[in-house]
Backbone as a ProteinNet text record, in pm:
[ID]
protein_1_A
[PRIMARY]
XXXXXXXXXXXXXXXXXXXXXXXXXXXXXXXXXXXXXXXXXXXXXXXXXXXXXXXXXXXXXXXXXXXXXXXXXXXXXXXXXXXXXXXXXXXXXXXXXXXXXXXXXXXXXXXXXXXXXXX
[TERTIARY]
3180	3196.3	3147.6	3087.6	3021.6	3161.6	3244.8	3299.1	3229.2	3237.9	3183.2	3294.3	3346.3	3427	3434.2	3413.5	3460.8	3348.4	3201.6	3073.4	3016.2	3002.9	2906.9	2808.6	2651.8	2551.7	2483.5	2389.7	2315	2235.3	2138.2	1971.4	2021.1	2039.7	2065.2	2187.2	2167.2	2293.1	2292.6	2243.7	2211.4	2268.2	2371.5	2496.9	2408.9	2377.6	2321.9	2385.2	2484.5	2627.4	2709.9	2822.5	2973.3	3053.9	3147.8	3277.1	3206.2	3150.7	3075.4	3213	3201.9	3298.1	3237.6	3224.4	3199.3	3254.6	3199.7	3305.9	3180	3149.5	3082.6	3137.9	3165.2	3272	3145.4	3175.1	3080.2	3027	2901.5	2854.4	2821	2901.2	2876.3	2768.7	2715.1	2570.6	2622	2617.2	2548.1	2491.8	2472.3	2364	2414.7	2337.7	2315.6	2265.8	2312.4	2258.7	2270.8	2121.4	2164	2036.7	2039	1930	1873.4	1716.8	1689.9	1715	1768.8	1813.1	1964.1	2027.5	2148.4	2240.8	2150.1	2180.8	2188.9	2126.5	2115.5	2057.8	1942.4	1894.8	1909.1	1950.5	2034.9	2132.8	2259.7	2347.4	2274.6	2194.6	2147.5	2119.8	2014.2	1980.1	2071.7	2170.4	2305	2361.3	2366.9	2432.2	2362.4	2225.8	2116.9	2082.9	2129.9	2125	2009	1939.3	1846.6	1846.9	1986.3	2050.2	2211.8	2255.2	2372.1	2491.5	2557.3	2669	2705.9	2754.5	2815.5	2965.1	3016.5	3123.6	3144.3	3292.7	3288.1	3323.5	3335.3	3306.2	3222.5	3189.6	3100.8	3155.4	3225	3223.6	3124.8	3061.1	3044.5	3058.6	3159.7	3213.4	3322.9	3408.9	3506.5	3461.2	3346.4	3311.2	3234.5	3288.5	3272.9	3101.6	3030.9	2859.7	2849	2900.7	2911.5	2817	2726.5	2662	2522.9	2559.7	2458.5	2326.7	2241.9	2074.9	2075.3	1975.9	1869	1874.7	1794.4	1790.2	1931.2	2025	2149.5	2206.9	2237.7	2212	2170.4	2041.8	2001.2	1970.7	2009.8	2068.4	2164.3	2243.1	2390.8	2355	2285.3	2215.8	2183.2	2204.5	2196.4	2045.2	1939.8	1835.1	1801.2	1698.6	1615.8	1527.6	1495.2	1337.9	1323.7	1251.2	1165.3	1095.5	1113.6	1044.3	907	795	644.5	638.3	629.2	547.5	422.5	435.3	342.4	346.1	445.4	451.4	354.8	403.8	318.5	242.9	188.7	150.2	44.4	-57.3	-173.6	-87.6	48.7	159.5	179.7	186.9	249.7	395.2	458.1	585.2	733.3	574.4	648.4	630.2	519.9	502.3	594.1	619.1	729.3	851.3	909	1057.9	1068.6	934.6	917.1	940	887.8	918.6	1038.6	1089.1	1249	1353.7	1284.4	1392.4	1365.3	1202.6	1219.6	1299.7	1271.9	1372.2	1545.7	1581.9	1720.4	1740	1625.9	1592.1	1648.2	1593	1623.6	1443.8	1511.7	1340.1	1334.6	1208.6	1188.8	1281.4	1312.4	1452.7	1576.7	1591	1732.1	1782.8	1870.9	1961.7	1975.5	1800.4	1704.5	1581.9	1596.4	1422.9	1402.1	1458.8	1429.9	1406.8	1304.2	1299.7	1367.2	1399.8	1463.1	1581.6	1675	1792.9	1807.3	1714.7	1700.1	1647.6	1568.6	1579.7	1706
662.1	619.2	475.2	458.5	303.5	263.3	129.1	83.5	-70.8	-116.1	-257.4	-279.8	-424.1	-453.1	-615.1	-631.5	-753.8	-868.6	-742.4	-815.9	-918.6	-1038.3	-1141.9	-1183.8	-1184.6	-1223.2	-1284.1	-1391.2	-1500.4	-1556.2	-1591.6	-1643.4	-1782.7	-1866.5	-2039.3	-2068.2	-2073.3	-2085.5	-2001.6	-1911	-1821.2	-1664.7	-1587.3	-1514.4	-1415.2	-1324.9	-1178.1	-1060.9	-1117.1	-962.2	-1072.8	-1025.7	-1052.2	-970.8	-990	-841.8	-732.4	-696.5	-548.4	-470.5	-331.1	-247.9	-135.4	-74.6	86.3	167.9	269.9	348.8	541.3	527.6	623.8	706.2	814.3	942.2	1011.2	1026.7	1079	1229.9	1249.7	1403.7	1354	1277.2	1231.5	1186.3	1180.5	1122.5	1005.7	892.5	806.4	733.4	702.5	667.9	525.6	430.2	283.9	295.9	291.8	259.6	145.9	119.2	4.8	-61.6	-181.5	-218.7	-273.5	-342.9	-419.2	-543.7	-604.1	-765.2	-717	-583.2	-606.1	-640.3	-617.8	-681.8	-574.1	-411.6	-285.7	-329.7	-358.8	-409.1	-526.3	-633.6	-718.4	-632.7	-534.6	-536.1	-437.6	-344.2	-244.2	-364.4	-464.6	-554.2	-653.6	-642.9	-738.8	-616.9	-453.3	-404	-369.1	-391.3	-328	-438.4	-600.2	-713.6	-769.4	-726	-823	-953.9	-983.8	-1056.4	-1110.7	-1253.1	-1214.7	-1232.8	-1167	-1156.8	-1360.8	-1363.4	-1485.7	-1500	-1391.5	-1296.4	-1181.6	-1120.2	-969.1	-898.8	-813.4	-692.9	-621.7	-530	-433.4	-362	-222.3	-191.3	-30.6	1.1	135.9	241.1	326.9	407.6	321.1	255.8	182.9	23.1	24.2	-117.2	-212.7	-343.3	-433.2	-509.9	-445.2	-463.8	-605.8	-703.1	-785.3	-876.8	-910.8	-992.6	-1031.5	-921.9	-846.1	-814.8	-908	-852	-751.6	-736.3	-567.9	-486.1	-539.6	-436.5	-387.2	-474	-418.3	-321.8	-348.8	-229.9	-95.8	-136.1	-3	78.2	31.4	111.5	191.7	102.9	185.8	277.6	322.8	450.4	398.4	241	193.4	190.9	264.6	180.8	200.8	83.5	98.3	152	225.5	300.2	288.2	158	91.1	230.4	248.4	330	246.1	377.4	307.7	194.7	149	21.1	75.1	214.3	237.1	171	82.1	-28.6	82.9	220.9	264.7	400.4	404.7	537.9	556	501.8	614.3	711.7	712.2	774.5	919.5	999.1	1141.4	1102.9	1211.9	1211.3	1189.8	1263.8	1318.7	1172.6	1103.9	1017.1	903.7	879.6	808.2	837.8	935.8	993.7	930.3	938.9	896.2	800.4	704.2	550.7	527.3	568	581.4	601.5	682.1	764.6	555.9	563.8	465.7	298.7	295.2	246.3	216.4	317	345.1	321.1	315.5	284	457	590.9	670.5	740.8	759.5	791.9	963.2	995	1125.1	1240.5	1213.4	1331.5	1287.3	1208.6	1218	1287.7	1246.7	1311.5	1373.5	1286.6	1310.5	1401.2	1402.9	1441.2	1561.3	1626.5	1779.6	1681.9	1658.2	1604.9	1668.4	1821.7	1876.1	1806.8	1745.9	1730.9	1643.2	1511.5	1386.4	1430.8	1527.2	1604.8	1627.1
747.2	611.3	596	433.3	455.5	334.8	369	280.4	220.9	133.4	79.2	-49	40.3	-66.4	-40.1	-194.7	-326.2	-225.8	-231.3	-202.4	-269.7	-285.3	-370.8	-252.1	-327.3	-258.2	-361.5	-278.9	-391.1	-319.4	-411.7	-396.7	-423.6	-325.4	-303.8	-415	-504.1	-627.3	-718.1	-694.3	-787	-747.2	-816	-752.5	-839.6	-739.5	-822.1	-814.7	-700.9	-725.5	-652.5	-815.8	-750.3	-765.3	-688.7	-631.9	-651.9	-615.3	-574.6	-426	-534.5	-399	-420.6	-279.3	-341.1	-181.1	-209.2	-75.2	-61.6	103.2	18.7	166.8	133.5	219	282.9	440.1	521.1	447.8	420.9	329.6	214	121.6	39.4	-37.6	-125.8	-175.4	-321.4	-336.8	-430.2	-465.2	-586.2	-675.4	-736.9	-712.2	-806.6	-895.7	-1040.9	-1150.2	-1206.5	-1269.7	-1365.1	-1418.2	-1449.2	-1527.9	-1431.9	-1477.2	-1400.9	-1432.8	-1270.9	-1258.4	-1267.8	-1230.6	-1257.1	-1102.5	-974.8	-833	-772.8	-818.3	-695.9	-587.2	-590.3	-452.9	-384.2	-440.2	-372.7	-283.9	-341.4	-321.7	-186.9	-175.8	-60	25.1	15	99.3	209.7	125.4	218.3	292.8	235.1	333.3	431.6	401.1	533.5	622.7	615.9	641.7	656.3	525.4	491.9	415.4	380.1	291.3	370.8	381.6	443.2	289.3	304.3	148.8	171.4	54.9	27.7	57.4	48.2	89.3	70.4	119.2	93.6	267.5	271.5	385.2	361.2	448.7	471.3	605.3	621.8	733.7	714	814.3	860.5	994.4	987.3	1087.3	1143.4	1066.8	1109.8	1178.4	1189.5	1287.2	1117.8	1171.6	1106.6	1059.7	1005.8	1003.1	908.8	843.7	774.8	803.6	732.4	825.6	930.3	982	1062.6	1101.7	1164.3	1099.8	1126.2	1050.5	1022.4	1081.6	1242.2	1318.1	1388	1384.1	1423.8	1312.1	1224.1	1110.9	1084	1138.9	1131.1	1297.7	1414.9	1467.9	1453.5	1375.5	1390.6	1255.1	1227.3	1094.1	1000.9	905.1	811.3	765.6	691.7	687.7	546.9	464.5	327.5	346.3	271.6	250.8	150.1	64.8	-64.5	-139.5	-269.5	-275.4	-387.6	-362.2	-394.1	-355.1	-259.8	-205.7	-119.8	-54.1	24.8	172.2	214.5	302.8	433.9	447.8	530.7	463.8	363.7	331.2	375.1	487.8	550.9	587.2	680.7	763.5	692.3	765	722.8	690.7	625.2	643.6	741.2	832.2	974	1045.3	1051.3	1139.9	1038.9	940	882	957.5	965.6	1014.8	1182.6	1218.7	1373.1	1364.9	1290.8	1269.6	1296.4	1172.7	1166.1	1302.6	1362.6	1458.9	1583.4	1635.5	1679	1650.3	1522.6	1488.2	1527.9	1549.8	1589.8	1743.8	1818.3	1969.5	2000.2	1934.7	1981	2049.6	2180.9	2237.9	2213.9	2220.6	2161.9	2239.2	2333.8	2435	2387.4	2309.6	2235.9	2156.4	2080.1	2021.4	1850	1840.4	1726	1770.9	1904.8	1913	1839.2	1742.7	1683	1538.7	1443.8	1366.4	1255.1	1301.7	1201.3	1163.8	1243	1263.6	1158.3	1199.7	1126	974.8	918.8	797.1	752.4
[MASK]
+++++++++++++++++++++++++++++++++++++++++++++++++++++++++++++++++++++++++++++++++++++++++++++++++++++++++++++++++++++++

């Protein structure tokens, strides 16, 4: 489970989410809505630790991720995938997902290696 609570993050003096909480139940699926400039991607960016919060928590699977760079993050499953930027679109789908899996420092005889799984 990912919990985030009474998150504020900010660009030098400039607070683009405050008290942000949300709670999302393992299976579960949601959705950020809102305008633009209203701090959705701020608020993904601090939990994926591309951003560190100003305050707040963040735990996922019970362990404390607050903080955290990136790549520690997204070992532990957390990751952004930008959408339309293209950041890699020569890439198949498939060779995207590979990315991904390396990413996680999982080598292809692991516990992903069936890409189905990771689908």
């Amino acid at each position: 489970m990912l919990e985030v609570r009474n998150l504020t993050s900010a660009y030098g003096g400039i607070v683009a989410v405050r008290g942000a909480s949300l709670r999302v139940a393992v299976g579960q699926c949601v959705a950020l809505i809102g305008s633009n400039g209203a701090g959705k991607t701020t608020l993904l960016h601090t939990v994926c630790g591309l951003m560190r919060p100003a305050s707040g928590d963040i735990t996922f699977r019970d362990s404390d991720i607050t903080g955290q760079p990136a790549y520690r993050v997204a070992r532990k499953g957390i990751l952004l995938v930008p959408e339309g930027r293209q950041i890699l679109g020569p890439l198949s789908v498939r060779e995207n997902l590979e990315l991904g899996r390396l990413a996680l420092g999982v080598r292809p005889s692991g516990p992903y290696a069936n890409l189905e799984a990771v689908l």
